[in-house]
N, CA, C and O atoms as a MOPAC input file, in Angstrom:
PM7 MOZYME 1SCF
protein

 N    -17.43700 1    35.01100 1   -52.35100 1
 C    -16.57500 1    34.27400 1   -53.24000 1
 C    -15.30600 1    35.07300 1   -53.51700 1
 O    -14.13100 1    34.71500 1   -53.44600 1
 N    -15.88300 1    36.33500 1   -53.87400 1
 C    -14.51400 1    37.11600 1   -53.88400 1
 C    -13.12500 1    37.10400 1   -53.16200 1
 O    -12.04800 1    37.11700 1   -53.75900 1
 N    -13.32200 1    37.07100 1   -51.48600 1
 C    -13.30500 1    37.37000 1   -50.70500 1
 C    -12.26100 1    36.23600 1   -50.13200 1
 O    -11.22300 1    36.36300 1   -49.48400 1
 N    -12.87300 1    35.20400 1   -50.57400 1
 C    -12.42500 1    33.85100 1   -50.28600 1
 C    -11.00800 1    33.80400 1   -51.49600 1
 O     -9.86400 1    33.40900 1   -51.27200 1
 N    -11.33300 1    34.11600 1   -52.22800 1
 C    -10.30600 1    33.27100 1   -53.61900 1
 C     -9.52200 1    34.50400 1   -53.07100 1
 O     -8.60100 1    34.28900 1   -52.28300 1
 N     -9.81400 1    35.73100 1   -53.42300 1
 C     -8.67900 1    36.95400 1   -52.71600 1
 C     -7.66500 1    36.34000 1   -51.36700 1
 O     -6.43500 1    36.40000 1   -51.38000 1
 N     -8.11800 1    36.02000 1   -50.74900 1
 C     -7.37500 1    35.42900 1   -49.64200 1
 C     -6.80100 1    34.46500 1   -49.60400 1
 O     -5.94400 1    34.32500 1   -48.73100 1
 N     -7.10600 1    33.26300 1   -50.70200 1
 C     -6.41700 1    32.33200 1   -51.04500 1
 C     -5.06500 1    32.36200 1   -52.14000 1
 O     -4.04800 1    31.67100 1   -52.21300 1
 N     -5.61600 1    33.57600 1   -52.98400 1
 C     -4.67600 1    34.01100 1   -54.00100 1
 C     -3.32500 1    35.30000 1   -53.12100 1
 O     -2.70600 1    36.24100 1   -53.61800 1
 N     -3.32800 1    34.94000 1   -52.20700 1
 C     -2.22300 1    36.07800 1   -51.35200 1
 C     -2.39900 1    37.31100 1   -51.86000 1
 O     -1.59300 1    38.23900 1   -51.79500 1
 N     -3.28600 1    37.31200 1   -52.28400 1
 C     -3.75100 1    39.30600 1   -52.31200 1
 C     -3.84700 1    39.69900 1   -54.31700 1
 O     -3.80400 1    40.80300 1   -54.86000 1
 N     -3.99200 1    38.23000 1   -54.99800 1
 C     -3.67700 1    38.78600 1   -56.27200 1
 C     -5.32600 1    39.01300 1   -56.70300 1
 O     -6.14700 1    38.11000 1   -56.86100 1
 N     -5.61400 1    40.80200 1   -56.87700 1
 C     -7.13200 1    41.10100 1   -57.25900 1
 C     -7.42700 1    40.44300 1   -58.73200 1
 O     -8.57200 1    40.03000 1   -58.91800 1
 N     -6.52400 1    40.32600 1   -59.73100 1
 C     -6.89800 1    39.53800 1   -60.96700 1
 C     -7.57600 1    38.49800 1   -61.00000 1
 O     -8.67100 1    38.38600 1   -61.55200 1
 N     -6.58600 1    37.09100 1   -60.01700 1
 C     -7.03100 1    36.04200 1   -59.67800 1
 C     -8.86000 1    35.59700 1   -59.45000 1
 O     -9.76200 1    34.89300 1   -59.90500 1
 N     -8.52800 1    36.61600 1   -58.39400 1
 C     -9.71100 1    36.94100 1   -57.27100 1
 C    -11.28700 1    37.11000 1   -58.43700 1
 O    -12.22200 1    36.31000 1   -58.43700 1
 N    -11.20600 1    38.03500 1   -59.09400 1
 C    -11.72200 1    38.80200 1   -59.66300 1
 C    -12.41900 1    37.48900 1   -61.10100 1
 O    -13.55400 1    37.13400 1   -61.42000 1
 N    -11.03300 1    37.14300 1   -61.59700 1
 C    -11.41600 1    35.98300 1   -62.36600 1
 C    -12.20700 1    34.69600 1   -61.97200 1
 O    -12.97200 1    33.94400 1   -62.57600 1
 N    -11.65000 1    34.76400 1   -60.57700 1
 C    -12.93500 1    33.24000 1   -59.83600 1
 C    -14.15400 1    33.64500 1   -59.93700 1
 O    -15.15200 1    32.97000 1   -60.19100 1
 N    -14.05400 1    34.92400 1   -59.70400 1
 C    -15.87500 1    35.22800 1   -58.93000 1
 C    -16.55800 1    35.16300 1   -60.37700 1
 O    -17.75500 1    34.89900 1   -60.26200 1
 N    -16.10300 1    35.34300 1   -61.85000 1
 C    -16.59600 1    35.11100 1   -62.70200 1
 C    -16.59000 1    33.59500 1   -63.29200 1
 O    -17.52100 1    33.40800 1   -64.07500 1
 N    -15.85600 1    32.62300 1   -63.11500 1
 C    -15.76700 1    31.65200 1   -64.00400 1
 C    -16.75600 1    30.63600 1   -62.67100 1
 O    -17.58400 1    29.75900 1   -62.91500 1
 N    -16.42000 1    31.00800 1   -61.64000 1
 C    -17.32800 1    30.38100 1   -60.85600 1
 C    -18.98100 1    30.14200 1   -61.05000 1
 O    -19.48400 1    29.02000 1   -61.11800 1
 N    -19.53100 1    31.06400 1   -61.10600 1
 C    -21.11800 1    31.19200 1   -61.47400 1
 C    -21.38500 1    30.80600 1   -62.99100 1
 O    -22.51200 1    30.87800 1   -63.48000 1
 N    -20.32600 1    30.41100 1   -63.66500 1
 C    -20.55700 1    29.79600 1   -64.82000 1
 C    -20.83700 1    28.64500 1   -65.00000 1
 O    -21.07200 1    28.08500 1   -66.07100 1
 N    -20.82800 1    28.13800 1   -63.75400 1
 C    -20.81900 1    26.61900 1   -63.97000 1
 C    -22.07200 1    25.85400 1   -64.67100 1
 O    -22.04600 1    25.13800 1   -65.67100 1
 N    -23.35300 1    26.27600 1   -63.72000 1
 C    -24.37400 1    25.77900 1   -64.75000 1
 C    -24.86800 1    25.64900 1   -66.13900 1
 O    -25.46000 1    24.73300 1   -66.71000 1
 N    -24.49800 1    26.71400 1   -66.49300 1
 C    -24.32900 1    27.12600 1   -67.94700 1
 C    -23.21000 1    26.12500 1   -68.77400 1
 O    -23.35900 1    25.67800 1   -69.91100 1
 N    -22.10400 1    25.92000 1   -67.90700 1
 C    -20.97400 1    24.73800 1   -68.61100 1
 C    -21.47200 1    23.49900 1   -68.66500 1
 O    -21.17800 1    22.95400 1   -69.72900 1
 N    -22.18700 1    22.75500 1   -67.85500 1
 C    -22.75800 1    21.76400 1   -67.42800 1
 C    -24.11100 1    21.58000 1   -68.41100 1
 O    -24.16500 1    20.50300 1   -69.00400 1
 N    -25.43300 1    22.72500 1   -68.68700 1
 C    -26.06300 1    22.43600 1   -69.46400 1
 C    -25.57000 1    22.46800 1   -70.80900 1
 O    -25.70800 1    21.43400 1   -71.46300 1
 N    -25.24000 1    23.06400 1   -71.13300 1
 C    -24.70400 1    23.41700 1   -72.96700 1
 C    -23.63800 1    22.46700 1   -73.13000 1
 O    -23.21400 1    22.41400 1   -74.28500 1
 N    -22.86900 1    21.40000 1   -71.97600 1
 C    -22.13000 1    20.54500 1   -72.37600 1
 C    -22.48600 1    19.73200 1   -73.36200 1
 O    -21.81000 1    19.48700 1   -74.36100 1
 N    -23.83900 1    19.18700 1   -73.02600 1
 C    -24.61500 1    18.00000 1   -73.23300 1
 C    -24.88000 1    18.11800 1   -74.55300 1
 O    -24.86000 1    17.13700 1   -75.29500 1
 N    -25.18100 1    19.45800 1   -75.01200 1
 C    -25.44300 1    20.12300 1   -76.45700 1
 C    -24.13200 1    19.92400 1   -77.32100 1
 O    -23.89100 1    19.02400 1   -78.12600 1
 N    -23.57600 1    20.68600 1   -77.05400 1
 C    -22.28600 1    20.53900 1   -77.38700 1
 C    -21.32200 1    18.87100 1   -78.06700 1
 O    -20.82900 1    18.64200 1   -79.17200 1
 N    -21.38100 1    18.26400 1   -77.16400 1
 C    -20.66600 1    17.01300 1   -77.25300 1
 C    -19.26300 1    17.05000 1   -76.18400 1
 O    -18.58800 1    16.03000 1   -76.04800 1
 N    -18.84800 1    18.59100 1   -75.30800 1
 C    -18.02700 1    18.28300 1   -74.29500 1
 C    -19.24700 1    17.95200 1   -72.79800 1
 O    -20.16300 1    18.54000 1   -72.22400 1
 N    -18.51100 1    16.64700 1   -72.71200 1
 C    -18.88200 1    16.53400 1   -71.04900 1
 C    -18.07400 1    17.24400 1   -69.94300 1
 O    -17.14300 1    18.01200 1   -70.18700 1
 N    -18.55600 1    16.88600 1   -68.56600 1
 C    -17.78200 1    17.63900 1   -67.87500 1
 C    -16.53200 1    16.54100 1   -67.08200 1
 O    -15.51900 1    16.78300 1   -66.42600 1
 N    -16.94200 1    15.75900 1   -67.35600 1
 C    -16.20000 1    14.60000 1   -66.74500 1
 C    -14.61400 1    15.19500 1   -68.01800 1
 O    -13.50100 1    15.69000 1   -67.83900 1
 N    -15.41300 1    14.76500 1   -69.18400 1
 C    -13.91500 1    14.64700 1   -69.73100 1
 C    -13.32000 1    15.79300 1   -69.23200 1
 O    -12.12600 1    15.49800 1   -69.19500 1
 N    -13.45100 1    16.97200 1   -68.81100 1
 C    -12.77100 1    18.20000 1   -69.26400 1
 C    -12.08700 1    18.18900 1   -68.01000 1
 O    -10.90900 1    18.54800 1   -67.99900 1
 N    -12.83500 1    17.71000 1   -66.59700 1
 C    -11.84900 1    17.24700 1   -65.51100 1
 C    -10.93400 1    16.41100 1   -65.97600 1
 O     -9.82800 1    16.82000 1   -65.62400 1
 N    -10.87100 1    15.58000 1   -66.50600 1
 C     -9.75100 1    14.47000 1   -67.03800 1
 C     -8.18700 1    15.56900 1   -67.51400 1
 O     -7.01500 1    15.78600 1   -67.20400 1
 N     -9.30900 1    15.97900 1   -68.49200 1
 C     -8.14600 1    16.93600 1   -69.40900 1
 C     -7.56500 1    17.76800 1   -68.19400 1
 O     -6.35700 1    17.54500 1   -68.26500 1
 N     -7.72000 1    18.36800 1   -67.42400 1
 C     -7.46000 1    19.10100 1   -66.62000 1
 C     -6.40300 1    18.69700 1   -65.48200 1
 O     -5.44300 1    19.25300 1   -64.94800 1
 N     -7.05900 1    17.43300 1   -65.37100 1
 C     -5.89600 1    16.98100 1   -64.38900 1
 C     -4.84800 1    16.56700 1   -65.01200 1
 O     -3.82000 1    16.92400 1   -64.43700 1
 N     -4.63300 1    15.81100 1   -66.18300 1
 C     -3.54800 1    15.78700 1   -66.80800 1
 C     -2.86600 1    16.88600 1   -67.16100 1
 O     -1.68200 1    16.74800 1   -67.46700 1
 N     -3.19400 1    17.58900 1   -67.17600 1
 C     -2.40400 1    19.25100 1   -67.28400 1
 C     -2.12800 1    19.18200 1   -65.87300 1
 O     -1.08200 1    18.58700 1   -65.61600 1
 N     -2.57700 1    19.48900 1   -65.18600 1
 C     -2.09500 1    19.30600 1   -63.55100 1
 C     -0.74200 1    18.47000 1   -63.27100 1
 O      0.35700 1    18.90300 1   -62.92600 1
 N     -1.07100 1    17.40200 1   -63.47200 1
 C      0.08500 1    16.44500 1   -63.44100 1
 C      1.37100 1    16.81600 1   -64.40000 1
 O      2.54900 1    16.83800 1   -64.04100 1
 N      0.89100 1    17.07800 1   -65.60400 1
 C      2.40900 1    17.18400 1   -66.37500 1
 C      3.03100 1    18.95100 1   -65.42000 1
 O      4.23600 1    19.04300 1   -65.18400 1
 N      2.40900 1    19.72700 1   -65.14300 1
 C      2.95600 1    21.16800 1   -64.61700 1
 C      3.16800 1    20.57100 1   -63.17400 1
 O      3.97300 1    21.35400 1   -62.67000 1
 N      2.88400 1    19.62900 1   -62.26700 1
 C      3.87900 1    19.28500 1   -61.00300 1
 C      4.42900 1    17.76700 1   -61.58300 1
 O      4.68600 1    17.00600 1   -60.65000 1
 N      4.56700 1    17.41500 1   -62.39700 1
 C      5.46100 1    16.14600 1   -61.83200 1
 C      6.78700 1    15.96300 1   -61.75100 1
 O      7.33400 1    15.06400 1   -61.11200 1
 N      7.44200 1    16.99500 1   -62.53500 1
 C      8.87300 1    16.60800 1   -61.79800 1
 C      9.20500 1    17.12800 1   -60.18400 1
 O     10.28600 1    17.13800 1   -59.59400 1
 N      8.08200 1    17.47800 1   -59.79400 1
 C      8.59400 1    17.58900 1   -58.39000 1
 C      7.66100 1    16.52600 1   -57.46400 1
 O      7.19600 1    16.94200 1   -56.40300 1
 N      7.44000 1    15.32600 1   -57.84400 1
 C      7.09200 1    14.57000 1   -57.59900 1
 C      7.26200 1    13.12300 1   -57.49100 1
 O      7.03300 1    12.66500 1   -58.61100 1
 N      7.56500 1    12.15800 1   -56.64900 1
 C      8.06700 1    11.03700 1   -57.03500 1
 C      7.56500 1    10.38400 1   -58.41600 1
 O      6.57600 1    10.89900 1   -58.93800 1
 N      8.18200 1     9.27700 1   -59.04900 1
 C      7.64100 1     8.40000 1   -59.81800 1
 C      6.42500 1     7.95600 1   -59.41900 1
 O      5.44500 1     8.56000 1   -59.85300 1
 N      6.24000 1     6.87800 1   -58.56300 1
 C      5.13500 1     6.07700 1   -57.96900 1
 C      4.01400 1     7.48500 1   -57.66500 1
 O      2.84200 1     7.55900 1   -58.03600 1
 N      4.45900 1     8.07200 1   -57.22200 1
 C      3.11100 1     9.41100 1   -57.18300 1
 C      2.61300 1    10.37600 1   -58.17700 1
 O      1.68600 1    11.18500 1   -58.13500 1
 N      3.52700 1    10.05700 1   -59.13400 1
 C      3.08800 1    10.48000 1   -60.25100 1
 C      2.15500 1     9.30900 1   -61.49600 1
 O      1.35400 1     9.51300 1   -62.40800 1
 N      2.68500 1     8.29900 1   -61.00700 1
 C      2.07700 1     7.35900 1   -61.58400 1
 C      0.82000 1     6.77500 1   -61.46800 1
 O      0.05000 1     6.34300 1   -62.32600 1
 N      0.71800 1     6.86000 1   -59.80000 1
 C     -0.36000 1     6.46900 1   -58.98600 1
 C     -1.59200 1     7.98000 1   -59.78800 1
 O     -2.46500 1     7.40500 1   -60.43900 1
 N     -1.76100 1     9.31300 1   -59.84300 1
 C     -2.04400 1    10.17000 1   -60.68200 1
 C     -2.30600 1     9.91900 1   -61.88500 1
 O     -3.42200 1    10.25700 1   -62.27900 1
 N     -1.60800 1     9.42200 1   -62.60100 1
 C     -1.85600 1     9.16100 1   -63.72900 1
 C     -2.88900 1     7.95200 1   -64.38600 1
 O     -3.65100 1     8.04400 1   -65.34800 1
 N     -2.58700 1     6.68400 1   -63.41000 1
 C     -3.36500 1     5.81200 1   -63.57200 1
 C     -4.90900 1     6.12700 1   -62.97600 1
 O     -5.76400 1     5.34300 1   -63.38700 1
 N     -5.29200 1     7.00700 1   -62.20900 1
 C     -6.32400 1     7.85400 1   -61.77300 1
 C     -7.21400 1     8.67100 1   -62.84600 1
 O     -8.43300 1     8.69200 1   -63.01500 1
 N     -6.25200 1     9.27900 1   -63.45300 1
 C     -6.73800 1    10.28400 1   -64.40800 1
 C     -7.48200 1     9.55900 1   -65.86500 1
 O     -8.33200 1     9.90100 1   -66.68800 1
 N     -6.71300 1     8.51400 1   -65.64600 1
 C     -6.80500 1     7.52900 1   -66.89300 1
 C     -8.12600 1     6.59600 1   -66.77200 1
 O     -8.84100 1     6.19800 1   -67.69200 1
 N     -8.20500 1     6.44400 1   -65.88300 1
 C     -9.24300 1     5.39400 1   -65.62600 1
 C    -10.53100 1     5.74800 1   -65.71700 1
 O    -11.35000 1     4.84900 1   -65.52600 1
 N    -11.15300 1     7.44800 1   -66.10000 1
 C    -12.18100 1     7.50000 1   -66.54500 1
 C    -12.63500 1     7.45300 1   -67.82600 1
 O    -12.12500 1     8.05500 1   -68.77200 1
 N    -13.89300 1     6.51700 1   -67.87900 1
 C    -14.38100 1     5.82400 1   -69.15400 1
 C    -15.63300 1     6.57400 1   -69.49300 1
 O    -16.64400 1     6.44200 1   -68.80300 1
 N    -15.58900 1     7.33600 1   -70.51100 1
 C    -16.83000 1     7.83600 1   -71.29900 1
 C    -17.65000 1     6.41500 1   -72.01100 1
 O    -17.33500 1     5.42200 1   -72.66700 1
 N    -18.49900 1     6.83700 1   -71.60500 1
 C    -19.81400 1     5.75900 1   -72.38100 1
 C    -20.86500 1     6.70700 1   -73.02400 1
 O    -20.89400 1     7.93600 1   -72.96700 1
 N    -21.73000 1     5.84800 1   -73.65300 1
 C    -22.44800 1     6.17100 1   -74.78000 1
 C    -23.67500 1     6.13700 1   -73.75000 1
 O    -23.95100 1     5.38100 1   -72.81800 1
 N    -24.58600 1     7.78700 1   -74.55200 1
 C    -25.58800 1     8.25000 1   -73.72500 1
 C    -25.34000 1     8.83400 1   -72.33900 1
 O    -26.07000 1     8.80200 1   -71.34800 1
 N    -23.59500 1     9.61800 1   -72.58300 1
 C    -23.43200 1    10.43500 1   -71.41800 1
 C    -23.61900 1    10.09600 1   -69.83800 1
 O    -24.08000 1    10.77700 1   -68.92300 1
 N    -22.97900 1     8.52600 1   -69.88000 1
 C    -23.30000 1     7.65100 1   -68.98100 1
 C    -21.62700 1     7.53300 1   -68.83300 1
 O    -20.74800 1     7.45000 1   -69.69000 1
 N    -21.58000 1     7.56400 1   -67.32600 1
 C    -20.15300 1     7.61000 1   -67.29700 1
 C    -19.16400 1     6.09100 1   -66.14900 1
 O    -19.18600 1     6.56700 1   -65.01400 1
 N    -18.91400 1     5.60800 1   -66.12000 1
 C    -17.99400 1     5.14500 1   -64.95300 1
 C    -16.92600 1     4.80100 1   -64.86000 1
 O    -16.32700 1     4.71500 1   -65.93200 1
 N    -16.14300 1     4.43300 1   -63.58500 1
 C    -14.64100 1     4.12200 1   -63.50900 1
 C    -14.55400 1     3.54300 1   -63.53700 1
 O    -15.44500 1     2.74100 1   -63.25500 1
 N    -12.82400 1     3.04400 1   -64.08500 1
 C    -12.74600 1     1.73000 1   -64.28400 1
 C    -11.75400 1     1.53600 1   -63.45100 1
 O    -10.88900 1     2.40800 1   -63.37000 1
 N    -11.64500 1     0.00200 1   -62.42000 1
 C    -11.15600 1     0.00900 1   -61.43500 1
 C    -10.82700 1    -1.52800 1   -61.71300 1
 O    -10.20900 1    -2.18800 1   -60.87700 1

């Protein structure tokens, strides 16, 4: 894992170093979500909208939009039951 993100990050050891930890966290994010009251769905949501607002001005309208209406369209339901709405 290291190894991989190191090489993807053009040589930055911080980067690198930070994947190999937040990576193996995942299960742990995923069970204690449920406890919690964050899902993981939403937090992708949240995430990509941060995504989108840090590239969209270098992005057309319609492709930013097309993104947005994406990001938007996931529907939390009750009992952690999730689907899209299309």
């Amino acid at each position: 894992m290291y190894r991989a993100v190191h090489y993807l990050s053009d040589g930055d050891v911080t980067i690198a170093l930070l994947g190999s930890l937040i990576v193996p966290s995942a299960p742990a994010f995923v069970r204690y979500g449920g406890f919690y009251g964050v899902e993981s769905i939403q937090t992708l949501a949240v995430a990509w909208f941060i995504f989108i607002m840090a590239h969209a001005s270098a992005w057309t309208a319609a492709y930013a939009s097309s993104h947005l209406l994406t990001a938007s369209a996931f529907d939390y339901q009750k009992y952690s039951q999730f689907k899209v709405i299309f």
